[in-house]
C-alpha distance (Angstrom), angle and dihedral (degrees) to the residues before:
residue distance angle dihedral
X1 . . .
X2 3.51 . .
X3 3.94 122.8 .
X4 3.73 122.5 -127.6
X5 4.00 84.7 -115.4
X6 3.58 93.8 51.3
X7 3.65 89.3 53.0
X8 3.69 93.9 53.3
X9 3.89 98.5 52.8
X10 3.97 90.6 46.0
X11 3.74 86.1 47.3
X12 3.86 82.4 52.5
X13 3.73 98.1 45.3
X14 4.24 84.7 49.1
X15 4.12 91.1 62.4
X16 3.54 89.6 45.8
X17 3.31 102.3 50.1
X18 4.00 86.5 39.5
X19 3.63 91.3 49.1
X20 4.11 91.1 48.3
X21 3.71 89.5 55.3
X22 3.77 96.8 51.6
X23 3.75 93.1 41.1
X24 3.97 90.0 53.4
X25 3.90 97.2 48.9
X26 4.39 84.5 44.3
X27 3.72 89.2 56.5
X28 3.72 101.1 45.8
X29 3.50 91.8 53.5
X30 3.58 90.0 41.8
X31 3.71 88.5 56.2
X32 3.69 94.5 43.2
X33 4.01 83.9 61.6
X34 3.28 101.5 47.6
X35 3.95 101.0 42.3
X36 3.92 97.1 29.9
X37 3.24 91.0 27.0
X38 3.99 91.4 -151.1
X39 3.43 129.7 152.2
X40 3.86 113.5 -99.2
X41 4.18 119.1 -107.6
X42 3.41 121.3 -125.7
X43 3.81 92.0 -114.8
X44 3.63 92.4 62.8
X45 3.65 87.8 46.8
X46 3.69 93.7 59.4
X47 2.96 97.7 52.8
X48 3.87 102.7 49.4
X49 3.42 80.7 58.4
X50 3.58 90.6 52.7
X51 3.48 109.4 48.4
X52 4.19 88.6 46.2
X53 3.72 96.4 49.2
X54 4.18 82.4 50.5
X55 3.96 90.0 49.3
X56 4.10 97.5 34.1
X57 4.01 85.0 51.0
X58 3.76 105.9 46.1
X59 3.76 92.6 46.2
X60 4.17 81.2 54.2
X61 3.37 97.0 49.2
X62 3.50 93.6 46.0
X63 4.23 95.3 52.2
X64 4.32 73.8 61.9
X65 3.98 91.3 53.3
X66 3.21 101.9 36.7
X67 3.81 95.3 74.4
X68 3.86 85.9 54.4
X69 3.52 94.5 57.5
X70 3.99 97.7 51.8
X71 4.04 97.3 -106.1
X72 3.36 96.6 131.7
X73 3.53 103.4 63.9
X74 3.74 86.0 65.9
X75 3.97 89.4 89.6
X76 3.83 94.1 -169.7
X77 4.13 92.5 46.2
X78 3.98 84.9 49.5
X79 3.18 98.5 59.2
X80 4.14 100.4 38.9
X81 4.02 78.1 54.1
X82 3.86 92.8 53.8
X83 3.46 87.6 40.4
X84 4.47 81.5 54.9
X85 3.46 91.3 45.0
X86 3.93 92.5 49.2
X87 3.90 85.1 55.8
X88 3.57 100.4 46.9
X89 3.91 98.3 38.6
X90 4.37 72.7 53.3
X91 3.84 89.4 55.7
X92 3.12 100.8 41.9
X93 4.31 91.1 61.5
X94 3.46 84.0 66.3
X95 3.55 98.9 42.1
X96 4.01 85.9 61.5
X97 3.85 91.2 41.3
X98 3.74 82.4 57.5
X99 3.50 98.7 49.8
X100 3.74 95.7 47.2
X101 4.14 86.8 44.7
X102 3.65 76.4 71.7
X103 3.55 107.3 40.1
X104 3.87 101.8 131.2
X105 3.81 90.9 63.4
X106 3.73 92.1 44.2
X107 3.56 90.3 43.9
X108 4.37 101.8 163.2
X109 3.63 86.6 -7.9
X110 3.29 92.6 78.8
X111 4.21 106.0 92.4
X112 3.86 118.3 -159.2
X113 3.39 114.0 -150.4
X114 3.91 124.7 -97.3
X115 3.86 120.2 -99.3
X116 3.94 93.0 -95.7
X117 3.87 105.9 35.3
X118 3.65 116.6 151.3
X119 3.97 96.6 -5.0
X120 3.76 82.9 142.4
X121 4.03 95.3 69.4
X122 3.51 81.2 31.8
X123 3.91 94.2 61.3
X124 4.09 92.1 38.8
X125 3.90 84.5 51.0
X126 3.91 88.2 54.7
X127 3.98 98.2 35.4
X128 3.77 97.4 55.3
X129 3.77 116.2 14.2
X130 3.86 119.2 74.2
X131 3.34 119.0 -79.0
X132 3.78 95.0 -113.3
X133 3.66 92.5 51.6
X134 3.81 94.4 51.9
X135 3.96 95.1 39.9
X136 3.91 93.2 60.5
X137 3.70 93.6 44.6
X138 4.57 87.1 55.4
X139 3.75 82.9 46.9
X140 3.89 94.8 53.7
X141 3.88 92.5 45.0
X142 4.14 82.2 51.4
X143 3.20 96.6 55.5
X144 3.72 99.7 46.4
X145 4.31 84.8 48.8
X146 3.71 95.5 -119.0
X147 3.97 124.0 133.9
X148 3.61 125.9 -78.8
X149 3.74 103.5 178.3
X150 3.82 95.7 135.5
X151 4.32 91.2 54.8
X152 3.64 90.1 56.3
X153 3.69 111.8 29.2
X154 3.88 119.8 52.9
X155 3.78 121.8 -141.1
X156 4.10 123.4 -117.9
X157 3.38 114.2 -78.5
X158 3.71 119.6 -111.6
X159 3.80 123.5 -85.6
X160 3.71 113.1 -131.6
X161 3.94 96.0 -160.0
X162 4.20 104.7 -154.5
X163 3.97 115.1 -136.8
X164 3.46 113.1 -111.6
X165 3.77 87.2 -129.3
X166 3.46 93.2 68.2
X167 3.67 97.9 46.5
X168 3.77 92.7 59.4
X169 3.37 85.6 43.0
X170 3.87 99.5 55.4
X171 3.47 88.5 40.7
X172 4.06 97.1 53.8
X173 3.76 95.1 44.6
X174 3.72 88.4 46.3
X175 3.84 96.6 41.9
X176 4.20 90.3 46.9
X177 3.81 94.6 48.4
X178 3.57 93.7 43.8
X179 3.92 86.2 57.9
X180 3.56 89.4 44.5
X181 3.42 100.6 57.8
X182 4.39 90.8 42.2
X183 3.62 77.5 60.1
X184 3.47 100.9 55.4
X185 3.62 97.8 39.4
X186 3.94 85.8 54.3
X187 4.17 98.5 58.5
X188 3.87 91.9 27.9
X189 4.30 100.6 44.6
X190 4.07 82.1 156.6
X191 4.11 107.5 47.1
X192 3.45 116.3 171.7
X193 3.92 119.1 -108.0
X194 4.21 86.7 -98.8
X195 4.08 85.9 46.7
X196 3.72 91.7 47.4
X197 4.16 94.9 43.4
X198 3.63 88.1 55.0
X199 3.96 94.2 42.9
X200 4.03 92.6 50.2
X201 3.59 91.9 46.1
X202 4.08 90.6 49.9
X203 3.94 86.4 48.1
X204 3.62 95.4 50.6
X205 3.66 93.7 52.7
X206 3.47 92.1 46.8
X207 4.04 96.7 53.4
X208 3.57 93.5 41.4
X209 4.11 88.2 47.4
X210 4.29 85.1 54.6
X211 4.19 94.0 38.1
X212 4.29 82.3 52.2
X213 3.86 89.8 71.6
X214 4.47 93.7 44.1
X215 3.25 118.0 94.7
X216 3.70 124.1 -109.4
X217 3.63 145.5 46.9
X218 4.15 125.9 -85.0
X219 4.11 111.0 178.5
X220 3.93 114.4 -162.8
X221 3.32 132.8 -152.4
X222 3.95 128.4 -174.1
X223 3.58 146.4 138.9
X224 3.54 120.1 -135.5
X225 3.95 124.2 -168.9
X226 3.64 94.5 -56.9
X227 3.49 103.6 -13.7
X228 3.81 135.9 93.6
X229 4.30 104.3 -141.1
X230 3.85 115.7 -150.1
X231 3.54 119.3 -177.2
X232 4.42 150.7 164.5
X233 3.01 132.5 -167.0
X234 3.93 128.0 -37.9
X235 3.67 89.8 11.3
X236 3.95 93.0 55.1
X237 3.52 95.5 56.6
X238 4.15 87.5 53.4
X239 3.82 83.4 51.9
X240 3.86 93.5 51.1
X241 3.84 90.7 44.7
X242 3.43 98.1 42.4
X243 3.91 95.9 43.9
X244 3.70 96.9 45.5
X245 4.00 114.6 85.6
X246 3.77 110.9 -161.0
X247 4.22 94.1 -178.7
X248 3.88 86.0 47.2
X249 4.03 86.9 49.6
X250 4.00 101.0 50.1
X251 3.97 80.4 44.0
X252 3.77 87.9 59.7
C-alpha cells in the first residue's frame, strides 16, 4: 500500500512530466513561428490547449489533495509548493494570452476558464507566500480578466472531528474528580493551605477535562506575578480555576 509520502512525490513526478510535455509541444510551435514564420493550424492549437488544461488542472487538483495526504505540515515543502504554484498560476497567464493571440483559428474552440478556476493555487499562493508576492500575481490575473476567486475568498476551515472515546473520556475523569474533590471539601471544610493547593489544582483539571468536550472557544489572558498567561480552550478554563482564590476573595 502506498504511503501518503509516496503519493506526494509521484504526484510530483506527474506535474513534471505533465508540465514537460506541454512545454515541448509550446516550443515547437513557438519555433515553427519564429523560423517558418507560418501561421499555426488549428490542430496544433488544440492541442496546446490540451496538454495545458491537463497540466494547469492536475497541479489544481492536487493543491486540494495534498492537504489529505499530510504535505502541509512539512512547512518548508509548503511553501516551495506555493512558491510552484505561484509559477505555474504565472505560466499559465501567458498560456491564455497565447491562446487568445490566436483566437481567429480557435474561433469557439477557444474555452475561457470558469469563474473559480484554480482558486486552490490561488489560495496556497495567498496563505504562504508574502503578501507582496501574492498581491502582484491577483493583479496580473485582473488585468488579463481571468478569475481570482481563491485571492479574495478564503476556503472553510478544517474540521477537527473529536473521537468519541475521548469525549467520554474527558468527561469521566472530569466528572469523577469533580466528585472527588466535593467530597473532600465536605469532611475537610478547613484544609490546610498544602490540602487546599492540591484540591484546587485537582478541581481545575477536572473542569477544564469536562469544558474540553463543550463546544466553543474561550481565549484567556492574564498576568500573574511575573508572568504573562496565554491560553484556549480547555487549558484556559484550568488557568481561570486555578488562578482564582475564592478563600482569599471572601477574605477580601
Amino acid at each position: 500500500m502506498m504511503t501518503n509520502e509516496q503519493a506526494v512525490l509521484q504526484a510530483e513526478a506527474e506535474i513534471e512530466k505533465l508540465k514537460q510535455a506541454y512545454m515541448d509541444h509550446l516550443n515547437a510551435v513557438v519555433i515553427e513561428i519564429h523560423e517558418n514564420g507560418v501561421d499555426l493550424s488549428l490542430q496544433d492549437l488544440l492541442t496546446c490547449q490540451k496538454l495545458g488544461a491537463k497540466f494547469f488542472n492536475f497541479v489544481e487538483n492536487f493543491v486540494g489533495n495534498s492537504g489529505l495526504l499530510g504535505a502541509h505540515a512539512n512547512g518548508k515543502w509548503v511553501t516551495g509548493f506555493a512558491e510552484t504554484c505561484h509559477s505555474v498560476l504565472s505560466a499559465f497567464v501567458v498560456h491564455v494570452n497565447f491562446l487568445r493571440s490566436h483566437s481567429d483559428t480557435l474561433k469557439g474552440a477557444l474555452e475561457s476558464p470558469n469563474v473559480g478556476a484554480y482558486a486552490n493555487m490561488q489560495r496556497m499562493t495567498k496563505e504562504y507566500l508574502p503578501k507582496d508576492q501574492w498581491q502582484q500575481l491577483e493583479a496580473l490575473f485582473k488585468e488579463n480578466s481571468l478569475p481570482t476567486a481563491g485571492f479574495e475568498y478564503a476556503g472553510a476551515q478544517d474540521l477537527n472531528t473529536t473521537p468519541k472515546w475521548q469525549l467520554i473520556t474527558g468527561l469521566s475523569v472530569g466528572l469523577l474528580f469533580a466528585f472527588m474533590v466535593l467530597v473532600l471539601a465536605i469532611f475537610i471544610p478547613n484544609p490546610t493551605s498544602t490540602q487546599f493547593f492540591i484540591f484546587r489544582g485537582v478541581f481545575a483539571i477536572s473542569l477544564a477535562a469536562i469544558a474540553a468536550i463543550i463546544p466553543g472557544l474561550l481565549n484567556v489572558e492574564s498576568r500573574f506575578q511575573k508572568f504573562s498567561i496565554k491560553a484556549t480552550g480547555a487549558i484556559a478554563v484550568f488557568v481561570i480555576v486555578w488562578l482564582l482564590n475564592p478563600p482569599a476573595l471572601v477574605g477580601s
